[in-house]
C-alpha positions as CSV (number, residue, x, y, z in Angstrom):
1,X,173.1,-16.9,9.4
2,X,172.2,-19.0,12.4
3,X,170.1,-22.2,13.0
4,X,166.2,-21.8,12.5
5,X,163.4,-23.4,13.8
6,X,160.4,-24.3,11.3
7,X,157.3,-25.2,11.9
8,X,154.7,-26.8,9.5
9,X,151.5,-28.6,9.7
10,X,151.5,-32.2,8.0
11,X,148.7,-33.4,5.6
12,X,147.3,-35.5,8.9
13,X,146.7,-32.1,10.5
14,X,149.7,-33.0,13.2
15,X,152.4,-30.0,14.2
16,X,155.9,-30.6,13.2
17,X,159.4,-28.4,13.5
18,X,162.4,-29.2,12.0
19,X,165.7,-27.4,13.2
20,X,168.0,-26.1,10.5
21,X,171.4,-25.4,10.6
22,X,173.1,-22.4,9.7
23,X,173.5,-24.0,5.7
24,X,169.8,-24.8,5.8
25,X,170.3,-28.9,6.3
26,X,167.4,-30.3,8.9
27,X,169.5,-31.5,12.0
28,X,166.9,-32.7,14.2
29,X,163.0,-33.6,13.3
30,X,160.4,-33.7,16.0
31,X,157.8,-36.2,16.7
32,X,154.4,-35.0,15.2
33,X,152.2,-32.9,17.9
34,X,148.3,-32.8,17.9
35,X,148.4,-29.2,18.5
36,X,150.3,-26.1,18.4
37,X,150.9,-25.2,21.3
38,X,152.6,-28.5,22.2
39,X,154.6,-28.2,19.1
40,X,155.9,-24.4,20.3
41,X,156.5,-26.3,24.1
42,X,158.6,-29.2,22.0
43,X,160.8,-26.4,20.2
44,X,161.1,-24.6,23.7
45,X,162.2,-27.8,25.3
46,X,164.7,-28.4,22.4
47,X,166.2,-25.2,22.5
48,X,166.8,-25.6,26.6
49,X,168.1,-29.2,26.2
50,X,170.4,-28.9,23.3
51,X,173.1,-27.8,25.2
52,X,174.1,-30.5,27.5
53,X,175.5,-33.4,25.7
54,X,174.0,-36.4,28.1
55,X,170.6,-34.9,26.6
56,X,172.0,-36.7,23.6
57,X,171.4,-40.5,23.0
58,X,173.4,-42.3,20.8
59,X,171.5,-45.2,18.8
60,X,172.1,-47.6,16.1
61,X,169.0,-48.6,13.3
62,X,168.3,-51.9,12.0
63,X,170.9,-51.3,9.0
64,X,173.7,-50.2,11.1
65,X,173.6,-46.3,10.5
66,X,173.8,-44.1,13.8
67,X,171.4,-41.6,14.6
68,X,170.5,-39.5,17.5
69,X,167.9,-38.6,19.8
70,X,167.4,-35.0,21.8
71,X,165.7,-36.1,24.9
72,X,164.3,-33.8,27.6
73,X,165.3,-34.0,31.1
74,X,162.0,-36.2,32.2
75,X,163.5,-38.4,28.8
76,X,160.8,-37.7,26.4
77,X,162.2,-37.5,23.0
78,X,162.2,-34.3,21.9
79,X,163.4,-34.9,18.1
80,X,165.6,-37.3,16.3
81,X,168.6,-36.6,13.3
82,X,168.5,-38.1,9.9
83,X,170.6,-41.3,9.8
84,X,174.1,-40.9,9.5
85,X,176.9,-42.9,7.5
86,X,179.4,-42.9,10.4
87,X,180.1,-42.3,14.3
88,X,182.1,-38.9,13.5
89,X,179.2,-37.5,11.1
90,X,176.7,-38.3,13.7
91,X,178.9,-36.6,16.1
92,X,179.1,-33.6,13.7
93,X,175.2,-33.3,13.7
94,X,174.5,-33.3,17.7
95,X,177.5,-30.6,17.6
96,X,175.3,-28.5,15.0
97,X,172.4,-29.1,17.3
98,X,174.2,-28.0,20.2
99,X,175.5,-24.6,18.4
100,X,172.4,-23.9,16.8
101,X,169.8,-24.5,18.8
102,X,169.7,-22.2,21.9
103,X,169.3,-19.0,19.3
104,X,167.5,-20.3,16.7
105,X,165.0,-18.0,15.8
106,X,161.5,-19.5,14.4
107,X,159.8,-19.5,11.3
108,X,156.1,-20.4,11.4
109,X,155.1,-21.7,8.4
110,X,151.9,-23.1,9.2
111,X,150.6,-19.1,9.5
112,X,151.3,-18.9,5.7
């Protein structure tokens, strides 16, 4: 099975899309949009900028646990991973994101 794109409406009435990997784990979170059609743009905008590794910023939280951010070639975030307990996982995740994202397909949930 490959990566999938969801997208759901939060209880604010924003537009959000996770992307999954092939086992189903969320890889990357977007930002919430106002509207749909911004939110299809965002997963668009993922799925073009997954594949080039300086797309991917490396950070560091408060608490020391790396994370990453997708950003889009103006450098608008386009989504950020969960926090990760070491450099090599983190590394693991923006190589799932990388594989998974150009053919993701998309599953709308917010049409159910």
């Amino acid at each position: 099975m490959a990566g999938k794109f969801t997208l759901r409406k939060t209880d604010k009435g924003n537009f959000v899309f996770n992307l999954k990997a092939s086992n189903g784990q969320v890889i990357l979170t977007s930002e919430p949009y106002s509207d749909k059609r911004s939110a299809m743009n965002g997963i668009e905008s993922a799925r073009k900028n997954a594949g080039k590794d300086s797309n991917f910023e490396r950070r560091t939280a408060s608490n020391g646990q790396p994370y990453f951010v997708l950003k889009a070639a103006n450098t608008q975030v386009i989504g950020q991973s969960e926090m990760y307990s070491t450099k090599a996982t983190m590394e693991n995740g923006i190589a799932s994101v990388m594989r998974n994202a150009s053919g993701a397909i998309l599953e709308d949930l917010t049409e159910k």
